[in-house]
Structure formats: structure tokens, C-alpha cells
C-alpha beads as a LAMMPS data file, in Angstrom:
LAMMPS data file: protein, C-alpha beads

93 atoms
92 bonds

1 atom types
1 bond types

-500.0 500.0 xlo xhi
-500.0 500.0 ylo yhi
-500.0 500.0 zlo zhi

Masses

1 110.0

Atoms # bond

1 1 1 355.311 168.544 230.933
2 1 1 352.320 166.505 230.835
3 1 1 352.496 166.200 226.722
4 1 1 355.595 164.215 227.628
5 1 1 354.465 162.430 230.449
6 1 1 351.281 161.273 228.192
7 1 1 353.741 160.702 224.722
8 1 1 356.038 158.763 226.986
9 1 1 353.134 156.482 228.509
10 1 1 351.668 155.891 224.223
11 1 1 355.286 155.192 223.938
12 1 1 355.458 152.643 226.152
13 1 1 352.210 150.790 225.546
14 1 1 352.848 150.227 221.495
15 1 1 356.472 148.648 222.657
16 1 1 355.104 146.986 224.752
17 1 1 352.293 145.637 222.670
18 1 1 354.664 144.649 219.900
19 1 1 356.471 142.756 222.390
20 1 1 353.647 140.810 223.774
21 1 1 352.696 140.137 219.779
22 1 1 356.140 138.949 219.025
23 1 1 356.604 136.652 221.719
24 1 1 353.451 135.035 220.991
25 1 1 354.138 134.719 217.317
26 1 1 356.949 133.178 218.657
27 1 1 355.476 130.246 220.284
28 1 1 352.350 129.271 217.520
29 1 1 353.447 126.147 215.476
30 1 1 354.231 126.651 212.378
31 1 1 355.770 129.876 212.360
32 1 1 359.841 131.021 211.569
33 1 1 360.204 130.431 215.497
34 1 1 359.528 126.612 215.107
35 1 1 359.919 125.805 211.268
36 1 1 362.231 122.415 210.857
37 1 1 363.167 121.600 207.127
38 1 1 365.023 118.311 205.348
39 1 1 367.121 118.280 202.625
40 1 1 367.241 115.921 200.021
41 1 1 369.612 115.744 197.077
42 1 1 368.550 114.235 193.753
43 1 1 371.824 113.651 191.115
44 1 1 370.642 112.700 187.489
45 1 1 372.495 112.327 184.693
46 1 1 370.917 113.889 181.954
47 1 1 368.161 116.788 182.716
48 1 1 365.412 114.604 182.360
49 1 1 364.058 114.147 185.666
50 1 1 360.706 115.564 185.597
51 1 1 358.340 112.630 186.665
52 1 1 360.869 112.225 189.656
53 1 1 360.688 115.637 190.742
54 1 1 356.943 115.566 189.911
55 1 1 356.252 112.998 192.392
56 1 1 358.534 114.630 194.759
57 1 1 356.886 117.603 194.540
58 1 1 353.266 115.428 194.995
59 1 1 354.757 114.509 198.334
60 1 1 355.527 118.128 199.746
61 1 1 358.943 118.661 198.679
62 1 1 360.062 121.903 197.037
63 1 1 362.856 122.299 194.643
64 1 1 365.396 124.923 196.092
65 1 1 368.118 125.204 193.505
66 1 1 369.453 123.150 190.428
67 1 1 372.946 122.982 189.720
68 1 1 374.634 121.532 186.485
69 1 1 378.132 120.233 186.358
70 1 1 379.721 118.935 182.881
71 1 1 382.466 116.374 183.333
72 1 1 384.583 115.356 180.418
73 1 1 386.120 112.310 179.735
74 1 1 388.196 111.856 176.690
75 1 1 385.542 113.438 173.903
76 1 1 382.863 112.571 175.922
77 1 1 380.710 114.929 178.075
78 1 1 378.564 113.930 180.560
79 1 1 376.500 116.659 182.159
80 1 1 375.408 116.011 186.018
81 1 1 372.367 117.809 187.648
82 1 1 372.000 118.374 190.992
83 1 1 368.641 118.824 192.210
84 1 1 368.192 120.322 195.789
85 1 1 365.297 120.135 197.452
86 1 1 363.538 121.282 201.345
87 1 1 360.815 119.903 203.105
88 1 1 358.931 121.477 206.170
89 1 1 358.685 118.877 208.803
90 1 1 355.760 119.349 211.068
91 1 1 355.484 118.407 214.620
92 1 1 353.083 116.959 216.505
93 1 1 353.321 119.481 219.747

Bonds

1 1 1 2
2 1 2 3
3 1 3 4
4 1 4 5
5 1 5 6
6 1 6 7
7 1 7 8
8 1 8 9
9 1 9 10
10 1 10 11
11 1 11 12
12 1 12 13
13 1 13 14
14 1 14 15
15 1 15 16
16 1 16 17
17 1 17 18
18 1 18 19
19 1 19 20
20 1 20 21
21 1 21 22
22 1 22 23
23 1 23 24
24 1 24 25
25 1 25 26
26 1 26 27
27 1 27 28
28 1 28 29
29 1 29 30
30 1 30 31
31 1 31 32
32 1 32 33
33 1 33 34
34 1 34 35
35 1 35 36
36 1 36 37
37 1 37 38
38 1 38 39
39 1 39 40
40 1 40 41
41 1 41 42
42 1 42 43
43 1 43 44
44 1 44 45
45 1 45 46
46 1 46 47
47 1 47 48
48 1 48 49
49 1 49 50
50 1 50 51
51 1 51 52
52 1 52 53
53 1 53 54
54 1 54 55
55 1 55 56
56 1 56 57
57 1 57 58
58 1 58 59
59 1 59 60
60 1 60 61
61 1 61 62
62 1 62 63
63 1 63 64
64 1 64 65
65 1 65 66
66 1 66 67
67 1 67 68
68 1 68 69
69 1 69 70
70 1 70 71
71 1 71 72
72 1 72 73
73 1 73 74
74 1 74 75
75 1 75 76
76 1 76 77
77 1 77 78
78 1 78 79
79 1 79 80
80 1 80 81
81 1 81 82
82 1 82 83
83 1 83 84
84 1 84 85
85 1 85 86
86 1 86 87
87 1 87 88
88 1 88 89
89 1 89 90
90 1 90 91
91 1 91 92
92 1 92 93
């Protein structure tokens, strides 16, 4: 009886020290709790866009997917890339 007694008392201090953890994970900036993101879209016409996305890049974006579409017109094919890219936005509280 007092095996259990002492189990169920270690029991209840490790949930309740992940609890405590969690909720104050919870509230430090910066963390999943808190994290806001933008979206930008950059369309190109030809997959040459690597000094745009360069500079992007230089200015904390991050490239999330890339996406080509081929439209045809007539004979002619004209390939379309979507670039998608996040950014974290960081508040000031």
C-alpha cells in the first residue's frame, strides 16, 4: 500500500512538471505558441529567377514550394513557375 501511495505521488509530480514546462513554453516569444508567418507569391515566366529569390532570401524569406505549370498556345509553350515563399514575423511584445 505505501509502494502505491509513493508511485502515485512520482506520478503526479512528473505530470505535473511537464505541465508547468509546457505552459511556459507556451508563453516565450518565438516559440510554435506565438509564431506568425507571411506569404508571398513570386510568378516568373521562365525558371530563371535566381537573383530574385536570392535577394529574397537576403531579406529572411524562405522558399516553401515551387510549382511549374506549362500553358500552350497554338505551338507555343510557355512554362509558368510559381514560387512560394514564408516569412516569420516577429513581434515586438
Amino acid at each position: 500500500m505505501r509502494l502505491r501511495m509513493c508511485a502515485l505521488v512520482i506520478a503526479l509530480a512528473i505530470v505535473a512538471a511537464a505541465t508547468a514546462l509546457w505552459a511556459r513554453q507556451a508563453r516565450t516569444p518565438g516559440t510554435f505558441a506565438t509564431d506568425r508567418w507571411e506569404y508571398r507569391v513570386v510568378i516568373e515566366a521562365a525558371p530563371s529567377a535566381g537573383s530574385a529569390l536570392s535577394s529574397l532570401g537576403q531579406a529572411g524569406w524562405e522558399l516553401a514550394a515551387v510549382v511549374t505549370q506549362d500553358e500552350y498556345a497554338g505551338n507555343a509553350r510557355l512554362t509558368r513557375v510559381y514560387y512560394y515563399l514564408k516569412r516569420r514575423i516577429f513581434s515586438d511584445r
